[in-house]
N, C-alpha and C positions, 0 to 999 in steps of 0.2 A: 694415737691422735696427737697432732703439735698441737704443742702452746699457741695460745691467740694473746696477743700482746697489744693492747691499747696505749697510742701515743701518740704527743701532740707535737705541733713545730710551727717553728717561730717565722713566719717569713715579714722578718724586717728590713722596713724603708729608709731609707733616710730622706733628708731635704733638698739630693740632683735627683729623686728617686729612682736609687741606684738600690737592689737587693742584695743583703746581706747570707753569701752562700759560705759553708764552712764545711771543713775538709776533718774525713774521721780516722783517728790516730792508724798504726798499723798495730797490727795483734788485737785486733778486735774483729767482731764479726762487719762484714762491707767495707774491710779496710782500704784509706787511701778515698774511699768514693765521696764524694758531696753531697750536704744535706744541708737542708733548713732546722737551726739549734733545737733543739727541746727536750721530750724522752718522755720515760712512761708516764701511763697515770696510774696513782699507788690506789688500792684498792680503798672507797671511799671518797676519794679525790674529785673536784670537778674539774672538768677539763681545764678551765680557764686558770685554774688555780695550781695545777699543774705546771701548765708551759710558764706562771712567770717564776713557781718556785725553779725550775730547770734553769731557767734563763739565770735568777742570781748564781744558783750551785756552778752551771756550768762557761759563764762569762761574768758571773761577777756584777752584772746592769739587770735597774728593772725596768721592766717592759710594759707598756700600754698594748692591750691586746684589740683589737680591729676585727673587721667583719671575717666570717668564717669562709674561707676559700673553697675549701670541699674536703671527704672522706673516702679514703682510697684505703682498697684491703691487698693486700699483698703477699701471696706464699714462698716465702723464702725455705732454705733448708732447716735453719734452726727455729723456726716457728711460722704463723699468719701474723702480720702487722697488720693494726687496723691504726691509719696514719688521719687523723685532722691534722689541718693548716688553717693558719689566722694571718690579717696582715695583723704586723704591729709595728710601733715604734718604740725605743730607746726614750727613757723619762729622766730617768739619774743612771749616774754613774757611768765610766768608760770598758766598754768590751774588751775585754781579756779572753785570751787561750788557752781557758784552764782544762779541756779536754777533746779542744782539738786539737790541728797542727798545725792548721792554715785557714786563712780567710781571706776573699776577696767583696768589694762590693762592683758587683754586674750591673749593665744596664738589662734592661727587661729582654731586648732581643739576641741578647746572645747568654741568659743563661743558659741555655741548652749546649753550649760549648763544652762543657766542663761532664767528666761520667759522673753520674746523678744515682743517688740509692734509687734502687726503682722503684719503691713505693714515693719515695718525690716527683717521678715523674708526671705524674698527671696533674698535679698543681703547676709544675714548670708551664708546661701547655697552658693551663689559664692565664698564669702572671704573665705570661707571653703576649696575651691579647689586650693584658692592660685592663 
């Protein structure tokens, strides 16, 4: 039986609301692909308190977490994601790339451009519609 691994992600706005996509190191599992920032949740954890502790660990800024976009389960080879998304925005501090390796901010209609972890993709589809 795979691991089911619950986890959250950040999809942040800013103020042209342009989406915050980031790019995931190489030598990790979905290397190279694009995701909305976050990670698991620790056992105990509540969702929301998850994605902003991620957010400082892994950019450094804390986050205002927003309405909940949707929950998409995904079977990968190394386990099932079971993927939430929030919109949020940036409250303090400035975004660093302490575990990615790239970032852009997209306008809504073409983040679809870019290869997306496929458990993002079903959010992309919504943020898409705005």
């Amino acid at each position: 039986m795979k691991k089911y691994i619950r986890v959250v992600g950040a999809v942040i706005v800013n103020e042209n609301d342009e989406i915050l996509c980031a790019q995931r190191p190489e030598g990790k599992s979905l290397e190279l692909m694009w995701e909305f920032p976050g990670g698991k949740i620790e056992e105990g954890e509540e969702p929301l308190d998850a994605l902003m502790r991620e957010l400082e660990e892994e950019m450094g800024c804390r986050i205002e977490v927003g309405d909940k976009i949707t929950t998409t389960v995904h079977e990968y080879d190394f386990g099932v994601v079971e993927l939430t998304t929030y919109y949020s925005k940036v409250i303090s501090g400035e975004i660093q790339l302490l575990e990615h390796v790239d970032m852009k901010w997209l306008k809504r209609g073409v983040i679809d451009e870019l290869e997306w972890a496929p458990a993002d993709i079903p959010a992309i589809e919504l943020i898409k519609k705005g």
